[in-house]
DRENTOR-952378 format. One line per field, with one value per atom (N, C-alpha, C, O): residue number from 1; residue in three letters; atom name; z, x, y. Coordinates in nm, 4 decimals, always signed. Atoms other than C-alpha are relative to their C-alpha. Example, Ala and Ser with C-alpha at 12.3 -4.5 7.8 and 13.67 -1.06 7.14 Angstrom:
REM DRENTOR-952378
num	(1/1/1/1/2/2/2/2)
residu	(ALA/ALA/ALA/ALA/SER/SER/SER/SER)
atome	(N/CA/C/O/N/CA/C/O)
z	(+0.0000/+0.7800/+0.0000/+0.0665/-0.0060/+0.7140/+0.0730/+0.0899)
x	(+0.0890/+1.2300/+0.0900/+0.1936/-0.0820/+1.3670/-0.0770/-0.0261)
y	(-0.1190/-0.4500/+0.1200/+0.1181/-0.1190/-0.1060/+0.1090/+0.2198)
REM end
This chain:
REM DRENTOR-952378
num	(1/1/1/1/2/2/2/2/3/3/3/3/4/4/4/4/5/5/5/5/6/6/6/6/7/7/7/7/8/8/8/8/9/9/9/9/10/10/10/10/11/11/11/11/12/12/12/12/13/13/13/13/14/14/14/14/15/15/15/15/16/16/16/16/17/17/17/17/18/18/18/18/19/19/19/19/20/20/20/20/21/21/21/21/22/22/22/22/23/23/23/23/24/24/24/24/25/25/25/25/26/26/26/26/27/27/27/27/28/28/28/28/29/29/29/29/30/30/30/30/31/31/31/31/32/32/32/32/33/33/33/33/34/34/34/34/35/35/35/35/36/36/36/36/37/37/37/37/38/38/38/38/39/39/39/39/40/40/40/40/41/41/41/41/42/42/42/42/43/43/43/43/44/44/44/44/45/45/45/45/46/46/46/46/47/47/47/47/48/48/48/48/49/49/49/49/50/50/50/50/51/51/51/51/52/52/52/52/53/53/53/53/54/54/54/54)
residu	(UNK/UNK/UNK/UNK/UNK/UNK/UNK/UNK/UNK/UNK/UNK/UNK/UNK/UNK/UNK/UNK/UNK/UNK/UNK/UNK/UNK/UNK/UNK/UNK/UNK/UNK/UNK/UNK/UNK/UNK/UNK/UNK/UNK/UNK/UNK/UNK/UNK/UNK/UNK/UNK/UNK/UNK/UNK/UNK/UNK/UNK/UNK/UNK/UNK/UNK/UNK/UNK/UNK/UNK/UNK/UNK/UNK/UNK/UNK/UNK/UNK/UNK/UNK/UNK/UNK/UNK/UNK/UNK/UNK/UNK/UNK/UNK/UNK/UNK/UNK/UNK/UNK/UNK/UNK/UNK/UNK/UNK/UNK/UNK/UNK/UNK/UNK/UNK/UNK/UNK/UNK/UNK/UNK/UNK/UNK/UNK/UNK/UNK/UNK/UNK/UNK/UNK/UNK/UNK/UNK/UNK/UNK/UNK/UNK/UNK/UNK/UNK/UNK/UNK/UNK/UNK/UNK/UNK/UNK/UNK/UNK/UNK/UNK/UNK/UNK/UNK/UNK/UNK/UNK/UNK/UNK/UNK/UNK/UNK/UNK/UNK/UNK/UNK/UNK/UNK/UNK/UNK/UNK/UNK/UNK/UNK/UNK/UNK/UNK/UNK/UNK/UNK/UNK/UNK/UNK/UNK/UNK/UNK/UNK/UNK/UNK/UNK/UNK/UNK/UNK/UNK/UNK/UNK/UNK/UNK/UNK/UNK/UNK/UNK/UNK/UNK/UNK/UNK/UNK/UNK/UNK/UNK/UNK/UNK/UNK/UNK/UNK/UNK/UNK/UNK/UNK/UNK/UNK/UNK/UNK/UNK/UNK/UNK/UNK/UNK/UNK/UNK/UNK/UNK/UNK/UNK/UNK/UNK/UNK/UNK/UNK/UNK/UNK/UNK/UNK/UNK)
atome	(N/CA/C/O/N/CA/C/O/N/CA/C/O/N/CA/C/O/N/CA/C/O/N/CA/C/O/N/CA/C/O/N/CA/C/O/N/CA/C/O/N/CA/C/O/N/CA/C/O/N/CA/C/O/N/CA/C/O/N/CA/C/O/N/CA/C/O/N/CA/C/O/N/CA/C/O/N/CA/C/O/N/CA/C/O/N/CA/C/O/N/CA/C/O/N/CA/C/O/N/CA/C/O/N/CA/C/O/N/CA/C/O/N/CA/C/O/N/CA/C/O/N/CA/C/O/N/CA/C/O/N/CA/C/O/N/CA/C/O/N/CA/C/O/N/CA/C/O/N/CA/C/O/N/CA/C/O/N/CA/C/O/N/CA/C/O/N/CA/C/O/N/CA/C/O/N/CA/C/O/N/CA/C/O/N/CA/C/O/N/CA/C/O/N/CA/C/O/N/CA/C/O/N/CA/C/O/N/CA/C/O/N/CA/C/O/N/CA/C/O/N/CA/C/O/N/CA/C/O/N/CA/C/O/N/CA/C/O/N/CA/C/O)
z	(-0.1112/+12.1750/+0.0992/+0.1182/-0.1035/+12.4291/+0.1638/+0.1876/-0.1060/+12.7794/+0.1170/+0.1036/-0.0752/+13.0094/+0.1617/+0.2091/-0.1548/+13.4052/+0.0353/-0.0114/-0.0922/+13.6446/+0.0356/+0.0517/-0.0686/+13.7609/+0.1688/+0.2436/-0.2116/+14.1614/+0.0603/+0.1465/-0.0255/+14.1569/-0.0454/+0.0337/+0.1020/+13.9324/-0.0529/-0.0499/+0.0414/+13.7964/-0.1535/-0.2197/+0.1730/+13.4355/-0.0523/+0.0055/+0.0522/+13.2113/-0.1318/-0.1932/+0.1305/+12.9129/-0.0873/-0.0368/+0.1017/+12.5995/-0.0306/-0.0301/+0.0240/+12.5181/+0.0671/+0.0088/-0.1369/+12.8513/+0.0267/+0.1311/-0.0649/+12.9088/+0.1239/+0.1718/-0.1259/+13.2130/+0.0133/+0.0317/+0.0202/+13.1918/+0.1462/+0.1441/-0.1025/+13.5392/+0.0749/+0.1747/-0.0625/+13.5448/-0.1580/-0.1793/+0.1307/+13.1810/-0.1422/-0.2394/+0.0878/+12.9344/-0.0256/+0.0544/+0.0858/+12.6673/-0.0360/-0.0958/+0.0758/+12.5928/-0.1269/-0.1885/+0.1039/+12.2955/+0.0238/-0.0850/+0.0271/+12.4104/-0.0026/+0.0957/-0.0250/+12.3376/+0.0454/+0.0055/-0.0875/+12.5998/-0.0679/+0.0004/-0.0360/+12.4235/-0.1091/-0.1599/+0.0001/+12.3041/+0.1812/+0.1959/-0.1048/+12.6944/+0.0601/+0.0873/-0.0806/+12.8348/+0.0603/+0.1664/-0.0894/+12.9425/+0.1447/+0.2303/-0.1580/+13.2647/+0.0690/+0.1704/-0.0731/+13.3219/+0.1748/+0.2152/-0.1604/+13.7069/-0.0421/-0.1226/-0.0180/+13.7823/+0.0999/+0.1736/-0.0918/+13.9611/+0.1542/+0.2521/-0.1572/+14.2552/+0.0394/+0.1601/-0.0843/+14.3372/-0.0591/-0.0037/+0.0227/+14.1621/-0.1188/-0.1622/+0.0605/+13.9488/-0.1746/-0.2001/+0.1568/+13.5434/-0.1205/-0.0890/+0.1313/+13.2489/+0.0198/+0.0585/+0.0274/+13.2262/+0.0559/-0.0055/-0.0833/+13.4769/-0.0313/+0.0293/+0.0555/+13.3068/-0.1011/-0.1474/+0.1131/+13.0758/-0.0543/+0.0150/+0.0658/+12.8102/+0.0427/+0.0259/-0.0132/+12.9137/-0.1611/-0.2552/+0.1637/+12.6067/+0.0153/+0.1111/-0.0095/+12.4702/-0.0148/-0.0027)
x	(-0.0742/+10.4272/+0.0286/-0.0515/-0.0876/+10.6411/-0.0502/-0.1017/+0.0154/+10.5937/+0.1885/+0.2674/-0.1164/+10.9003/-0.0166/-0.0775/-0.0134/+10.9726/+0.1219/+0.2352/-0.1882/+11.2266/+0.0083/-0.0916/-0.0283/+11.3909/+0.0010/-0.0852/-0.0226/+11.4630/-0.1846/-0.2448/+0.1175/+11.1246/-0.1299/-0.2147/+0.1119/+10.8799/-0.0818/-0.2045/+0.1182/+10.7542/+0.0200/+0.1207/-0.0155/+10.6573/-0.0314/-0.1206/-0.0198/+10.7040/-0.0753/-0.0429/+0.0887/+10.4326/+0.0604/+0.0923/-0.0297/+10.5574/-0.1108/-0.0900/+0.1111/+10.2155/-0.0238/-0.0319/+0.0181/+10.1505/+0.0920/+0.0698/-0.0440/+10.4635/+0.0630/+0.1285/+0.0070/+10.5298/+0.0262/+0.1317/+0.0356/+10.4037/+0.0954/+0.1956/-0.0346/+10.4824/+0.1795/+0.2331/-0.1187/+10.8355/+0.0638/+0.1717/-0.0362/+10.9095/+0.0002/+0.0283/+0.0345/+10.8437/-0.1536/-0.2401/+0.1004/+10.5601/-0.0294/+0.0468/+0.0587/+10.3165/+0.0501/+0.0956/-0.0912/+10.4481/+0.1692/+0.2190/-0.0876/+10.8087/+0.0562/+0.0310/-0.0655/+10.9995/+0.1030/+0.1973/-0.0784/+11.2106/+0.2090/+0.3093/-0.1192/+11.5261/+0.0516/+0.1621/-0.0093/+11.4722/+0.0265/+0.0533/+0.0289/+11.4560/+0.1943/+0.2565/-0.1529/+11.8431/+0.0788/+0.0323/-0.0589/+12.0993/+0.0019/+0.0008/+0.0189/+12.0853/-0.0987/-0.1011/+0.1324/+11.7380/+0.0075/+0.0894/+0.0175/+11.6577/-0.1449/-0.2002/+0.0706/+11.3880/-0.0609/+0.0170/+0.0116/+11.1454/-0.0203/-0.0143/+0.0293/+11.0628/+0.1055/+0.1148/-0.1233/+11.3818/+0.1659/+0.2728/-0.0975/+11.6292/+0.1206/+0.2111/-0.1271/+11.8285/+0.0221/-0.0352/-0.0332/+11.9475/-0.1169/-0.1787/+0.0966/+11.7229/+0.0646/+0.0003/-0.1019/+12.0106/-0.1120/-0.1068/+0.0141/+11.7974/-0.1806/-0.2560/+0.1125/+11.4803/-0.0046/+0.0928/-0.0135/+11.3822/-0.1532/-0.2529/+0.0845/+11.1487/-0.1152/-0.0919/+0.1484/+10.7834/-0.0495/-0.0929/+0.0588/+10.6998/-0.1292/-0.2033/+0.1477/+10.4114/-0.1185/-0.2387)
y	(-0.0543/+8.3200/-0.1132/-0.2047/+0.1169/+8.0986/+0.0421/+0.1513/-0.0308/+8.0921/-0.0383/-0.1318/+0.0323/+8.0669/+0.0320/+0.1279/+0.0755/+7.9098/+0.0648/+0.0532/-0.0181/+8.0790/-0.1447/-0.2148/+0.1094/+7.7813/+0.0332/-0.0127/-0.0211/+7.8736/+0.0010/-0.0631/-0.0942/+8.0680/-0.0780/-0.1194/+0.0556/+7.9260/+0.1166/+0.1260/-0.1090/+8.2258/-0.0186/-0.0436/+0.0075/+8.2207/+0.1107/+0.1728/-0.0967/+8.4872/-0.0498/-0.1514/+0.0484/+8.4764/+0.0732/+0.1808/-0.0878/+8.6263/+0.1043/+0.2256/-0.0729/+8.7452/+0.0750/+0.1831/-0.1184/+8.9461/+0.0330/+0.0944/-0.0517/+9.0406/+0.0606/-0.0320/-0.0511/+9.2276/+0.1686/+0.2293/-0.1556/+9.5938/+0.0472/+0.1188/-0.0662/+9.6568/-0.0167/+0.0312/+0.0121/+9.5169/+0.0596/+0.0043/-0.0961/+9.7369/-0.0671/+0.0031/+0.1172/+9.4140/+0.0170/-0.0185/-0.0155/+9.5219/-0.1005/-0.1764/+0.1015/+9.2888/-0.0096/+0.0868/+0.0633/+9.0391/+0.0381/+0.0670/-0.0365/+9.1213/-0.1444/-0.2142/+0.1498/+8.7770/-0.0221/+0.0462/-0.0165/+8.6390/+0.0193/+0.0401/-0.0377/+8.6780/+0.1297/+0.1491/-0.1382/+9.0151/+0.0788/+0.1981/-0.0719/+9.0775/-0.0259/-0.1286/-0.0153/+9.2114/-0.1011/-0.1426/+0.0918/+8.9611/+0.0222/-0.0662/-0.0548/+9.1680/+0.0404/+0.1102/+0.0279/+9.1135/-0.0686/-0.1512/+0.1272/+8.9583/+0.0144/+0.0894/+0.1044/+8.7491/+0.1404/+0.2008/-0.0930/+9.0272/-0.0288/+0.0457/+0.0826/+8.7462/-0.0419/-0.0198/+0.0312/+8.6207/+0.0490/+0.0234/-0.0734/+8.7989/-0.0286/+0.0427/+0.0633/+8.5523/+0.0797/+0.1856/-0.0356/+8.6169/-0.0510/-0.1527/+0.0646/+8.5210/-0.1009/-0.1985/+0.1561/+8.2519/-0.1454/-0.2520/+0.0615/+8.0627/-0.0239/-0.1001/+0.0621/+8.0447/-0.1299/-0.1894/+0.1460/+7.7474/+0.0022/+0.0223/-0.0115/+7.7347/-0.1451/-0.2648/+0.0850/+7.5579/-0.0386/+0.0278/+0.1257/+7.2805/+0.0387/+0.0608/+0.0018/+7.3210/-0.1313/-0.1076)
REM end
């Protein structure tokens, strides 16, 4: 599982955890997740994330 960085924000989105409370089931992978996703801290597009190297 990948981890992914808002860019503006810095929030990272784990594949593995998910985000239960923003409707993203643990293991959901980020680009199974809606082009019209926002960013739940600052609002922007998935577009605007970037995949964290491992």
């Amino acid at each position: 599982m990948k981890q992914w960085m808002c860019g503006p924000c810095g929030l990272v989105y784990d594949e593995a955890l998910g985000m239960p409370e923003h409707g993203l089931a643990p293991g959901t992978k980020f680009e199974d997740i809606p082009d019209d996703w926002e960013c739940p801290d600052c609002g922007v597009t998935k577009a605007d994330f970037y995949l964290i190297p491992d």
